[in-house]
Chimera marker file (.cmm) of the C-alpha trace (Angstrom):
<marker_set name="trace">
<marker id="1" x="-6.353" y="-13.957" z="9.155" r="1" g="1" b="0" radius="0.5"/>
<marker id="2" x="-6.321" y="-11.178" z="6.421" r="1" g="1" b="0" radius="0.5"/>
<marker id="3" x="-4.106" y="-8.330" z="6.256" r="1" g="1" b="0" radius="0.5"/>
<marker id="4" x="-4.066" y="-5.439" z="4.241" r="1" g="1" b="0" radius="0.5"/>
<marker id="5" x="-1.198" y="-3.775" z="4.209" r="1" g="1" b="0" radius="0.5"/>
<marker id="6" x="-0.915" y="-0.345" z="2.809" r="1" g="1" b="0" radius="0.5"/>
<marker id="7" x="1.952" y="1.288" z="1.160" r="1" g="1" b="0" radius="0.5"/>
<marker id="8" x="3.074" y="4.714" z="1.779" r="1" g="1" b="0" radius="0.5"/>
<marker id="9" x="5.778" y="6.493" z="-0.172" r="1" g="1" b="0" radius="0.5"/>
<marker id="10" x="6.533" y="9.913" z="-1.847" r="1" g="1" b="0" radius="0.5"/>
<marker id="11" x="6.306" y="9.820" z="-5.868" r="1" g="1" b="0" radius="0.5"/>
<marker id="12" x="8.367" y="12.541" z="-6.235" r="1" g="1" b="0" radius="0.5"/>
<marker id="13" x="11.564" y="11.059" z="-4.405" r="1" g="1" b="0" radius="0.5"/>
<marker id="14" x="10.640" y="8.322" z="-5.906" r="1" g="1" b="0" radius="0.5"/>
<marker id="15" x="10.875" y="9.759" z="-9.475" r="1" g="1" b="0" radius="0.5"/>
<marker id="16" x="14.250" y="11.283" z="-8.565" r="1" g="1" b="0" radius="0.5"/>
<marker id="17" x="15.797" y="8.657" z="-7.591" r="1" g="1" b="0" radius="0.5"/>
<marker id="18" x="19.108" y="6.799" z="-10.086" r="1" g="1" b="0" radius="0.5"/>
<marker id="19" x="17.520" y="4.303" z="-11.977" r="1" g="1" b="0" radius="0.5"/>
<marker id="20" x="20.094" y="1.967" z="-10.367" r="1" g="1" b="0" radius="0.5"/>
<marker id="21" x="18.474" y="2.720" z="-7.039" r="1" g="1" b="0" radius="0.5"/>
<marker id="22" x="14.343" y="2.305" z="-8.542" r="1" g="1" b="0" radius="0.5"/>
<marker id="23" x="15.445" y="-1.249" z="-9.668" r="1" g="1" b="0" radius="0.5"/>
<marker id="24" x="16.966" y="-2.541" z="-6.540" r="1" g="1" b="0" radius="0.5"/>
<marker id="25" x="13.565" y="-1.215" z="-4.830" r="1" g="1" b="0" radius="0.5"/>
<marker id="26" x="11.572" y="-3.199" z="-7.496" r="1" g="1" b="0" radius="0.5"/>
<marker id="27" x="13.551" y="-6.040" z="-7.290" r="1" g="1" b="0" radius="0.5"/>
<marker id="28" x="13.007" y="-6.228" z="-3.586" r="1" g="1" b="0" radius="0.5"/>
<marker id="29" x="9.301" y="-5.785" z="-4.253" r="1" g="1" b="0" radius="0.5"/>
<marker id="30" x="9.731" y="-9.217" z="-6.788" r="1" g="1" b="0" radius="0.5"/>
<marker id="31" x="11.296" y="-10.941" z="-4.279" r="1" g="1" b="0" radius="0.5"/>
<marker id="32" x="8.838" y="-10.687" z="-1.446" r="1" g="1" b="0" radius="0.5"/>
<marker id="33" x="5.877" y="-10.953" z="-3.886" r="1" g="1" b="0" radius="0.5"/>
<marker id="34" x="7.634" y="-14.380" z="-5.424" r="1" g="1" b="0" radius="0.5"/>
<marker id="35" x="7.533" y="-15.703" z="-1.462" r="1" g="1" b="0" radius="0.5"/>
<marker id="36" x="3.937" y="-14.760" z="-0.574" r="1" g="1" b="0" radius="0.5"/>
<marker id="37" x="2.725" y="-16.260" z="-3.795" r="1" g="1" b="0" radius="0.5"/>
<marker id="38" x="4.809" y="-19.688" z="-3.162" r="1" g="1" b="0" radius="0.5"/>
<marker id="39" x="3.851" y="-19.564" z="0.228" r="1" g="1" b="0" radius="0.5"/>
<marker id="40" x="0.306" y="-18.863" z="-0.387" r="1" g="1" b="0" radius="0.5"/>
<marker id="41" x="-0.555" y="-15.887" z="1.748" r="1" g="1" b="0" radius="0.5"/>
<marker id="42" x="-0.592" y="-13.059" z="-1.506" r="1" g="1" b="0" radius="0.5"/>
<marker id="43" x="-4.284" y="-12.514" z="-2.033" r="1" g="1" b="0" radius="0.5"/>
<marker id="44" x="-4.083" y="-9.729" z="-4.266" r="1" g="1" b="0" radius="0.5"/>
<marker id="45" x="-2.779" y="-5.747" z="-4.222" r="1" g="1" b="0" radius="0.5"/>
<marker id="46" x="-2.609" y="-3.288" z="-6.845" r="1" g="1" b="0" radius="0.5"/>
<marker id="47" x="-0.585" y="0.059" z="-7.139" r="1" g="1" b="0" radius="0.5"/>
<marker id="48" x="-1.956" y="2.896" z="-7.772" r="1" g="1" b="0" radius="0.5"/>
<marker id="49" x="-1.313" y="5.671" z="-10.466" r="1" g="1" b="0" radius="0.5"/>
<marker id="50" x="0.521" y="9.383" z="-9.019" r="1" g="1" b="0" radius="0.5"/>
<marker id="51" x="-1.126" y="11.272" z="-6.928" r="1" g="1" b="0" radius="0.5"/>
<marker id="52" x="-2.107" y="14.149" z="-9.406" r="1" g="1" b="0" radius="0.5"/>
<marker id="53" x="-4.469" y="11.802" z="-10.888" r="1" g="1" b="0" radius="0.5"/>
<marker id="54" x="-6.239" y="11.775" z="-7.846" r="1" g="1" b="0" radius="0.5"/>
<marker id="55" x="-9.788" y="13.570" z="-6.817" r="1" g="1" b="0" radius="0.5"/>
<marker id="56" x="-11.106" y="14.247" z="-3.523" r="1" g="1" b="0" radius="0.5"/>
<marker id="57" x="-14.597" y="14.205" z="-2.804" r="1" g="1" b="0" radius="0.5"/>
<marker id="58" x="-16.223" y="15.681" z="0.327" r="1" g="1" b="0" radius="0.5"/>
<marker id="59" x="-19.989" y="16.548" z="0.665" r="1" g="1" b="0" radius="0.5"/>
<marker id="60" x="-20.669" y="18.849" z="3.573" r="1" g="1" b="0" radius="0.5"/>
<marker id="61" x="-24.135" y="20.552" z="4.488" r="1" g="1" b="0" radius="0.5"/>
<marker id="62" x="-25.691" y="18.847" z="1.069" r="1" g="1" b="0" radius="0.5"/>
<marker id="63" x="-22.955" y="20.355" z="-0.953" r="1" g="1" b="0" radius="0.5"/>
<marker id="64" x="-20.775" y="18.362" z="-2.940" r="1" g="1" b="0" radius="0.5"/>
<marker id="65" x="-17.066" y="18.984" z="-3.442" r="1" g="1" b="0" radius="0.5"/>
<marker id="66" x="-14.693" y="18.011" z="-5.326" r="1" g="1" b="0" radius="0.5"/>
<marker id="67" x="-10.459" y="18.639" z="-5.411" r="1" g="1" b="0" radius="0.5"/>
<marker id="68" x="-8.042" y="17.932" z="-7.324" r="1" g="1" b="0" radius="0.5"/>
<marker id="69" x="-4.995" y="15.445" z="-5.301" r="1" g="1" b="0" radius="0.5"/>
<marker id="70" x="-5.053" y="13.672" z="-2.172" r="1" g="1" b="0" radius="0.5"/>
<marker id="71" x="-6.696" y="15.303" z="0.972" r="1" g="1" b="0" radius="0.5"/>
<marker id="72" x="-3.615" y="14.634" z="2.932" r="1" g="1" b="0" radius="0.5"/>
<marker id="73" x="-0.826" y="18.065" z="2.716" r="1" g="1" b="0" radius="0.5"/>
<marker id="74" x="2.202" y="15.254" z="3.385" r="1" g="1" b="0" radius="0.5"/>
<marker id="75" x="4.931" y="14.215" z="1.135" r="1" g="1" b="0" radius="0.5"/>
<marker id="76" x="4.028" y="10.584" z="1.525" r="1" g="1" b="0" radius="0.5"/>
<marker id="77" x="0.819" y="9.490" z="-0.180" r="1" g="1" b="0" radius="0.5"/>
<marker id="78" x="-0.864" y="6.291" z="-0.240" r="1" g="1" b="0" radius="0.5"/>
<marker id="79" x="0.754" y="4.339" z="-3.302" r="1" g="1" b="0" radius="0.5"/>
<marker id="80" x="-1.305" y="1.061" z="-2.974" r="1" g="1" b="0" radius="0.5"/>
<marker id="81" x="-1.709" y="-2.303" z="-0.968" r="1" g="1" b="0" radius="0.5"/>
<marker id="82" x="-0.803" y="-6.229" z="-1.063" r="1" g="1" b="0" radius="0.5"/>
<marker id="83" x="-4.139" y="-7.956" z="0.874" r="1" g="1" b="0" radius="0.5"/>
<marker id="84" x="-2.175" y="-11.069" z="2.344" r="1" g="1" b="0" radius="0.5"/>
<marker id="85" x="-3.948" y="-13.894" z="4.240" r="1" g="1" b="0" radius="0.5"/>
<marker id="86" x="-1.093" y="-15.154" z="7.605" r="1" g="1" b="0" radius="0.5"/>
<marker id="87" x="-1.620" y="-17.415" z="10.245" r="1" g="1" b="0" radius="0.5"/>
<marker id="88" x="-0.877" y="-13.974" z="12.286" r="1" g="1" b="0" radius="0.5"/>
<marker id="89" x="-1.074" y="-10.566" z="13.092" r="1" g="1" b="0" radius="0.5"/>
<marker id="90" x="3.516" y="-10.783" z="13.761" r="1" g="1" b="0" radius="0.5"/>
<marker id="91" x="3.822" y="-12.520" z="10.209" r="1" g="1" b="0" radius="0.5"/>
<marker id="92" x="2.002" y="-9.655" z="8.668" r="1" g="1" b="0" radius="0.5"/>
<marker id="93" x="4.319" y="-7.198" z="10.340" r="1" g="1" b="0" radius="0.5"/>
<marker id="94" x="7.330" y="-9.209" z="9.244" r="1" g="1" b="0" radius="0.5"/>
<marker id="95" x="5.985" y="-8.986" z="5.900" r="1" g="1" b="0" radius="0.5"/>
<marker id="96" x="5.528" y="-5.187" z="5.719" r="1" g="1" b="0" radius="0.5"/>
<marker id="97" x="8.862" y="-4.644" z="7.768" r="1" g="1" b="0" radius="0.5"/>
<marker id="98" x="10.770" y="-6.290" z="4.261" r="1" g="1" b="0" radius="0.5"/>
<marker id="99" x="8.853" y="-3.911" z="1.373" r="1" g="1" b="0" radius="0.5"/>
<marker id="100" x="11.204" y="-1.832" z="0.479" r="1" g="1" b="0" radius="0.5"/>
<marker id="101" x="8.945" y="1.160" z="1.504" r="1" g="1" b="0" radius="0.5"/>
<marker id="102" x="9.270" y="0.737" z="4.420" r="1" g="1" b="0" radius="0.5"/>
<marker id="103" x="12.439" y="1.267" z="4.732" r="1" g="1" b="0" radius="0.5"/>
<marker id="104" x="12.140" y="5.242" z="3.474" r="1" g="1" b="0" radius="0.5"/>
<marker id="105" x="8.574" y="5.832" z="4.162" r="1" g="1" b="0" radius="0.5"/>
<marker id="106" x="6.065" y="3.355" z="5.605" r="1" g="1" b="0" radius="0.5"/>
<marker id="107" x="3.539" y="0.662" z="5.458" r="1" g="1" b="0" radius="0.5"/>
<marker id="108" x="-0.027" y="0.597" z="7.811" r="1" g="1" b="0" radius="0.5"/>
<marker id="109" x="-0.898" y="-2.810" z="8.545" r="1" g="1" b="0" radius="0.5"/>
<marker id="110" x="-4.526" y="-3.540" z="8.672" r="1" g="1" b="0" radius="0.5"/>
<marker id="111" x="-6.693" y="-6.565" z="9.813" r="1" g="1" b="0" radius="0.5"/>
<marker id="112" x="-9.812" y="-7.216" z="7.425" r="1" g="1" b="0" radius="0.5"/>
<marker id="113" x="-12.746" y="-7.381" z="9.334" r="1" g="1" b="0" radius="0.5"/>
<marker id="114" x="-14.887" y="-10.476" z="8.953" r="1" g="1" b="0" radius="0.5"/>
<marker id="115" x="-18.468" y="-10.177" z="8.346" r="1" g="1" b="0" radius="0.5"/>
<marker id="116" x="-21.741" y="-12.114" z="8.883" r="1" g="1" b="0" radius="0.5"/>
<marker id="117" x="-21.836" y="-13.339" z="5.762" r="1" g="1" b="0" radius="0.5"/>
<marker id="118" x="-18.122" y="-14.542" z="5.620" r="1" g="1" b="0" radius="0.5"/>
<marker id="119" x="-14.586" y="-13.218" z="5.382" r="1" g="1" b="0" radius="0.5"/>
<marker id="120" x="-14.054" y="-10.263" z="2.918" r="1" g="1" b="0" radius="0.5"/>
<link id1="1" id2="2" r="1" g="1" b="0" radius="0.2"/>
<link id1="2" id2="3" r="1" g="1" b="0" radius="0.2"/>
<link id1="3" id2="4" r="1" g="1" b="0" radius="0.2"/>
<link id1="4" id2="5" r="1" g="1" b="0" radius="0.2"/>
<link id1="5" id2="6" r="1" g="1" b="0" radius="0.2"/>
<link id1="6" id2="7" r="1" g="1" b="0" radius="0.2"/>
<link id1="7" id2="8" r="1" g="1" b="0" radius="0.2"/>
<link id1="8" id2="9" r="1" g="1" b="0" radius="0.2"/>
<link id1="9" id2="10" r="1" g="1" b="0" radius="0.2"/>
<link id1="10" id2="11" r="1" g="1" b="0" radius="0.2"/>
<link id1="11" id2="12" r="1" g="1" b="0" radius="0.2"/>
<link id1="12" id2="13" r="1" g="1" b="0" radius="0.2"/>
<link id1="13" id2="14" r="1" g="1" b="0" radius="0.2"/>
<link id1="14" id2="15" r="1" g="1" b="0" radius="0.2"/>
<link id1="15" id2="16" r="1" g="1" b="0" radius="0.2"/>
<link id1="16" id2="17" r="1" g="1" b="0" radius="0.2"/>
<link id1="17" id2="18" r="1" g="1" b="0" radius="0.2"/>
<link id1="18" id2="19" r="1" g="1" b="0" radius="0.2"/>
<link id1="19" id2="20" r="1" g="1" b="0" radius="0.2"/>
<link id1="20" id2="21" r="1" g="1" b="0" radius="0.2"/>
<link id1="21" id2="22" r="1" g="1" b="0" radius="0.2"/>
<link id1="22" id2="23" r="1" g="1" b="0" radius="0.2"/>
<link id1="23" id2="24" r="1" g="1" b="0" radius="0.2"/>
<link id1="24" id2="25" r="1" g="1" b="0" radius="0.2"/>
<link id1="25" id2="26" r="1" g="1" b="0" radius="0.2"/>
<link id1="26" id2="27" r="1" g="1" b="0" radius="0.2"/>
<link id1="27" id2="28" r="1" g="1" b="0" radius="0.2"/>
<link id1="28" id2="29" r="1" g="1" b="0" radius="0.2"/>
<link id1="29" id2="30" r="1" g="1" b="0" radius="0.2"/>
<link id1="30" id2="31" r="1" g="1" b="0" radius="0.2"/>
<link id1="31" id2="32" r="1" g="1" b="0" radius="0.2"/>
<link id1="32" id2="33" r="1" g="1" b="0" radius="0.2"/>
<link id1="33" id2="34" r="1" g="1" b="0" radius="0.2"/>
<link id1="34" id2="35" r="1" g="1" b="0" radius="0.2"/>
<link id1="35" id2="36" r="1" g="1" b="0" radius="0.2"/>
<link id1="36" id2="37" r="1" g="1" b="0" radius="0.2"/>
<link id1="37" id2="38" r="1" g="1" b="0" radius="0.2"/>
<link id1="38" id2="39" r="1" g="1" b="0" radius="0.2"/>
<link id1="39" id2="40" r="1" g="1" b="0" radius="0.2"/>
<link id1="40" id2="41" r="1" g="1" b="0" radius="0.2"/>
<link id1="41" id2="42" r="1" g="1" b="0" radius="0.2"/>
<link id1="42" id2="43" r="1" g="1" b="0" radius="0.2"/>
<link id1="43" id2="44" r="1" g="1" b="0" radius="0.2"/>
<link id1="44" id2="45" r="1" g="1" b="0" radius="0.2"/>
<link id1="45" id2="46" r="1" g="1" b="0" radius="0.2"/>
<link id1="46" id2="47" r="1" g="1" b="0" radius="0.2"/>
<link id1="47" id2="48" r="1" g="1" b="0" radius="0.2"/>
<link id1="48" id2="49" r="1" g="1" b="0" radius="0.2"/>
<link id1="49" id2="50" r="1" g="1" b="0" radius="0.2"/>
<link id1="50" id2="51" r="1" g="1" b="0" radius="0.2"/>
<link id1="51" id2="52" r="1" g="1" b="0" radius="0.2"/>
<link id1="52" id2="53" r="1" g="1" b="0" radius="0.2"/>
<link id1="53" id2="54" r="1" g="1" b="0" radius="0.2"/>
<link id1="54" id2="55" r="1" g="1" b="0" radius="0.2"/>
<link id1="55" id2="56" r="1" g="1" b="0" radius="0.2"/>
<link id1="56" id2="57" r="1" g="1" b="0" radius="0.2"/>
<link id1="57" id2="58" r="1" g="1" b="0" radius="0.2"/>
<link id1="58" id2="59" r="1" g="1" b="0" radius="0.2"/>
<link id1="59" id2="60" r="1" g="1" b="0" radius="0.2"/>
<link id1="60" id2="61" r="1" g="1" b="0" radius="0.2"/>
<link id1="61" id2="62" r="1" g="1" b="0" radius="0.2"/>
<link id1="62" id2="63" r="1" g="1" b="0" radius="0.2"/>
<link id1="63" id2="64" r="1" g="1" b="0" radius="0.2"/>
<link id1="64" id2="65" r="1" g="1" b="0" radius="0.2"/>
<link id1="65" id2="66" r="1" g="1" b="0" radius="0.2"/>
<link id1="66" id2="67" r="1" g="1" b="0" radius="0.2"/>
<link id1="67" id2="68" r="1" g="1" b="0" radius="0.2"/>
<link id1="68" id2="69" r="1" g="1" b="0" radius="0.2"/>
<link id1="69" id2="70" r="1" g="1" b="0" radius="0.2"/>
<link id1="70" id2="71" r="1" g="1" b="0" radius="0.2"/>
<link id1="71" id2="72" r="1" g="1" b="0" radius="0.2"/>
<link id1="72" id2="73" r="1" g="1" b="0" radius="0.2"/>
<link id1="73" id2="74" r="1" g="1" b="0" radius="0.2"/>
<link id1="74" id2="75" r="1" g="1" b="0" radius="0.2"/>
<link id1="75" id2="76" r="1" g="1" b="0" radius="0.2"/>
<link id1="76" id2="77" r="1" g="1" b="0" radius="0.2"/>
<link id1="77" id2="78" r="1" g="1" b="0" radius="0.2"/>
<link id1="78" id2="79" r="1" g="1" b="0" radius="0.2"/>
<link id1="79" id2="80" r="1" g="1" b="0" radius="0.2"/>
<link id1="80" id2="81" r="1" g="1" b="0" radius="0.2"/>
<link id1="81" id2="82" r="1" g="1" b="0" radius="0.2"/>
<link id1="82" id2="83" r="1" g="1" b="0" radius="0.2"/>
<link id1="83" id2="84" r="1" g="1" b="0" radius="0.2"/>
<link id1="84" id2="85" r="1" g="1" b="0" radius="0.2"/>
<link id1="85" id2="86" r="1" g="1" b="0" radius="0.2"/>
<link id1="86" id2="87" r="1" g="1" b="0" radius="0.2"/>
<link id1="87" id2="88" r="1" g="1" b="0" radius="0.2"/>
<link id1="88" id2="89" r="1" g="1" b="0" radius="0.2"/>
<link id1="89" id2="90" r="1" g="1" b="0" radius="0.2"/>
<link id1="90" id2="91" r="1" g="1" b="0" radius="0.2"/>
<link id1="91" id2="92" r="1" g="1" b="0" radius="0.2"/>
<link id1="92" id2="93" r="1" g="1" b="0" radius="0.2"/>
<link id1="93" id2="94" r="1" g="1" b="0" radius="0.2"/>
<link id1="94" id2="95" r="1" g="1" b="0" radius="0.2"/>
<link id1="95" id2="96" r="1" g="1" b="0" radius="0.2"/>
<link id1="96" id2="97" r="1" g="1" b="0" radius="0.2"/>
<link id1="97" id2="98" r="1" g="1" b="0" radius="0.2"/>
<link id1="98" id2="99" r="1" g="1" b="0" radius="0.2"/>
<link id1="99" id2="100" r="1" g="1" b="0" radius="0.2"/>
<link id1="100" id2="101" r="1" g="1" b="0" radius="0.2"/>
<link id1="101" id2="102" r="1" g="1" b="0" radius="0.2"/>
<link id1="102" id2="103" r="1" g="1" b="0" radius="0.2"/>
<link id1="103" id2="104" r="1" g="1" b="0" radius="0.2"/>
<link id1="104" id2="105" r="1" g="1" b="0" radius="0.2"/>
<link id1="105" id2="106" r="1" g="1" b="0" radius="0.2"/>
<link id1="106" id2="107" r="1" g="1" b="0" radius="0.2"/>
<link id1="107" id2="108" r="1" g="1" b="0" radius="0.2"/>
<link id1="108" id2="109" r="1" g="1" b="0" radius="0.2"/>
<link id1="109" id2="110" r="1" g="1" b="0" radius="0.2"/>
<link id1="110" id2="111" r="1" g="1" b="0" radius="0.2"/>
<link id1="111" id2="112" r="1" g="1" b="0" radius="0.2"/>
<link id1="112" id2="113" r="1" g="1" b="0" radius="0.2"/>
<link id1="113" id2="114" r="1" g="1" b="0" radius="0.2"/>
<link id1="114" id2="115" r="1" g="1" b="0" radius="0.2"/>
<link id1="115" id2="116" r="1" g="1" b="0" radius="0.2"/>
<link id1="116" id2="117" r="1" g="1" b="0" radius="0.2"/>
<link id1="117" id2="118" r="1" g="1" b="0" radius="0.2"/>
<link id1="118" id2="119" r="1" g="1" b="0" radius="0.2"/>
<link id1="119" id2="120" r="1" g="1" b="0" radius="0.2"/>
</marker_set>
């Protein structure tokens, strides 16, 4: 089964942060990613850029909107996802439960639907 699991975290702590303490974050990122992709379940994932680079678009009544940032007020922001393929829905948790995010902010774990005309 597919999993997407999506990483939450605050760019700003982030950016404050010792560069001692960034590393050992990024190193823990290396070593899960170096176990999904020998074990086979890493399917793909990107990260995305800061949060001021981001636009909003609603479109209410015909009218078309658009913002500058994230909808969401919060100091955590969606940073990006790993879509990981498991044999289940507990291995996927395990799997978010080790990024270091986690461990300060969060991760959402997802199932991918499946669709008529196969799995996306």
């Amino acid at each position: 089964m597919k999993y997407m699991l999506l990483i939450y975290n605050n760019a700003e702590a982030m950016a404050a942060m010792s560069d001692e303490d960034r590393q050992a974050i990024f190193g823990d990122v290396d070593t899960v990613m170096t176990e999904l992709r020998e074990t086979g379940e890493y399917v793909g994932g990107v990260a995305l850029a800061h949060p001021s680079n981001t636009k909003t678009v609603t479109v209410r009544d015909g009218a078309t909107a658009i913002t500058d940032g994230p909808y969401a007020e919060g100091k955590e922001q969606f940073a990006g996802y790993l879509l990981i393929e498991t044999e289940d829905e507990d291995r996927a948790l395990e799997i978010a439960a080790r990024w270091p995010d986690a461990k300060t902010w969060r991760m959402e774990v997802r199932a991918v639907m499946h669709h008529d005309a196969g799995e996306v």
